[in-house]
C-alpha positions, 0 to 999 in steps of 0.5 A: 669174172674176176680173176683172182691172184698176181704173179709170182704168188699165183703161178697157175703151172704149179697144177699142170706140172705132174701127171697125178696132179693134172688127172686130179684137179681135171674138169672133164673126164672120159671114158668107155661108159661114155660113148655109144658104138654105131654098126652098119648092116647090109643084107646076106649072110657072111659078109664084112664089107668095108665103106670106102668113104669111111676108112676102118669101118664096115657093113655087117650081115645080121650074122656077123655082127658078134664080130664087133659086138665081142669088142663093145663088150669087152670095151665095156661099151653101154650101147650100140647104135643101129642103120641098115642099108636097104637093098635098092628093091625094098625101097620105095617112096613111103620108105614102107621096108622100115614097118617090115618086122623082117627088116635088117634093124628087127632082126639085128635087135633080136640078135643082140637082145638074145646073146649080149642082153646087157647091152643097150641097143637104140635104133633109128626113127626116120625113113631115108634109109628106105625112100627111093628118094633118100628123104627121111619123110613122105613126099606130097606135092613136091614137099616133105609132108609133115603129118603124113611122114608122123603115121609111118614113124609112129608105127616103125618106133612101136615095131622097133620096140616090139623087137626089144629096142631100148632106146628109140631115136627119131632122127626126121625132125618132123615137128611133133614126132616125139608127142605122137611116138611117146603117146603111141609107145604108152599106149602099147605098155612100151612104157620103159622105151627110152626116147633120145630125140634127134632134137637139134640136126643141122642140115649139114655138109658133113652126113655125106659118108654116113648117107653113102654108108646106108646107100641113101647118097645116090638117091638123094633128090635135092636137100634137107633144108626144109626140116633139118635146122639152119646151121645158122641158127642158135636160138632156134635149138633152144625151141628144138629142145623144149618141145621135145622135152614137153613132149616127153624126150629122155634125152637129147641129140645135137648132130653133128658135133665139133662145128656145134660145141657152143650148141651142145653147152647152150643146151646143157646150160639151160637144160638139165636133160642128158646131152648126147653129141654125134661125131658124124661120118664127116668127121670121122672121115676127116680125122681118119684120113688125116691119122692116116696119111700122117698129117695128125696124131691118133691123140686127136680122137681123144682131144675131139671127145674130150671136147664134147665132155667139156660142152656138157655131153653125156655121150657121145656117139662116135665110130672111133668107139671101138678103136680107141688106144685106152691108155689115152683116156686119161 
């Protein structure tokens, strides 16, 4: 790129130097309607539990999730994002607990599609939250089977939107799962069910919180390398996305996020498909506790979102959705 003008008839701070001016000519913009809130869900009744590896956020029982519903609404919030943790005695190896149209996802859907009907609700295809193994497939001679896992998904999306999920997000990465779950979800006249595909999840260091929040931590047996992505790998993620978009993906997920912004504007350089980013577990927790023990600002949640705006997400699902200080936004 040439770069144009010389100093002193081009002074590029004359731009910067008044806040009106700066919030006019600013590339990347953000807001509340750019962000998607996820809530944890346990078992009972009455209950608000805090996830001591996630300071400030909770497990919810079905029946107090208005508690943070009442603030996704009054942020203005357009969608939720739903995971359960399953109790220990309604896991076992094929994650079957997932197909149970009693499960705390299927009666959380209910719940929210019948007191807060204008907001989107998208829920989670995959199976760690319901394996005795903790791995988000069916295992098969000491592997992840691939097409066995894609029978059990493809039923558990179908169920989702039975209950009145609006956007089903297969977050395996079986290859082929979102062909099949397209497929199955027409063919049951779910025809308006979004797909936000999972399409690019590294196998990363930073879901540690996130699996201790839906109890899948301690009974992870060995890793995920053999189906979630290489964090070494670029192109590969260009793969990842054009088969999900051929096989009819709405939109797009790259999880996790801040270590994979060059990822994220690959993509929407290439694509042009809705781009969701996920500030995982992981990082929450580390900006958390740095704000908390002082040894950053609060301002950092704004700098880090505003920095998946400026990759090219759409949105962004991050825990910091309801606790954001609104007069930072801008």
């Amino acid at each position: 790129m040439k770069i144009l003008g010389k100093f002193p008839t081009t002074r590029l701070r004359r731009v910067r130097n008044s806040d009106w001016l700066r919030r006019l000519v600013s590339d990347s913009n953000l807001s509340t309607n750019d962000l998607v809130l996820p809530i944890f869900l346990k078992e009972g009744k009455n209950k608000i539990e805090k996830i001591k590896s996630m300071p400030g956020i909770n497990r919810y029982t079905v029946d107090k999730i208005p508690y943070i519903l009442d603030k996704a609404k009054k942020f203005k919030i357009p969608m939720v994002a739903l995971f359960p943790q399953t109790p220990d005695k309604k896991k076992n190896t094929n994650g079957t607990e997932a197909l149970n149209e009693n499960n705390l996802i299927c009666k959380g859907i209910k719940l929210i599609k019948k007191k807060y009907n204008n907001l989107g609700v998208m829920t989670d295809v995959a199976l760690d939250p319901y394996t005795t193994h903790g791995h988000d497939g069916v295992i098969l001679n000491n592997k992840i089977d691939n097409d066995e896992t894609l029978k059990i998904l493809v039923k558990q999306a179908v169920l989702q939107a039975e209950m009145g999920s609006d956007v089903i997000a297969p977050s395996d990465m079986m290859d082929g799962r979102i062909g099949v779950i397209r497929k199955s979800l027409d063919k049951n006249k779910f025809v308006e069910t979004k797909i936000l595909s999972y399409a690019v999840k590294y196998a990363s260091n930073f879901y540690g919180p996130f699996r201790d929040a839906v109890g899948s931590k301690s009974k992870l047996k060995g890793d995920k390398k053999t189906y979630q992505m290489d964090f070494r790998n670029k192109n590969e993620s260009l793969r990842e996305i054009a088969l999900d978009i051929k096989e009819g993906a709405d939109m797009v997920m790259v999880k996790p996020g801040m270590p994979y912004l060059d990822i994220i504007q690959l993509i929407k350089d290439n694509f042009k498909i809705p781009v969701f980013a996920y500030q995982v577990s992981g990082e929450y927790s580390l900006i958390k506790n740095g704000i908390n023990k002082n040894i950053i600002d609060e301002k950092t949640i704004i700098e880090t979102l505003y920095s998946f705006k400026r990759a090219g997400s759409n949105a962004i699902i991050t825990y910091f959705a309801d606790t954001i200080n609104l007069d930072l936004l801008n």
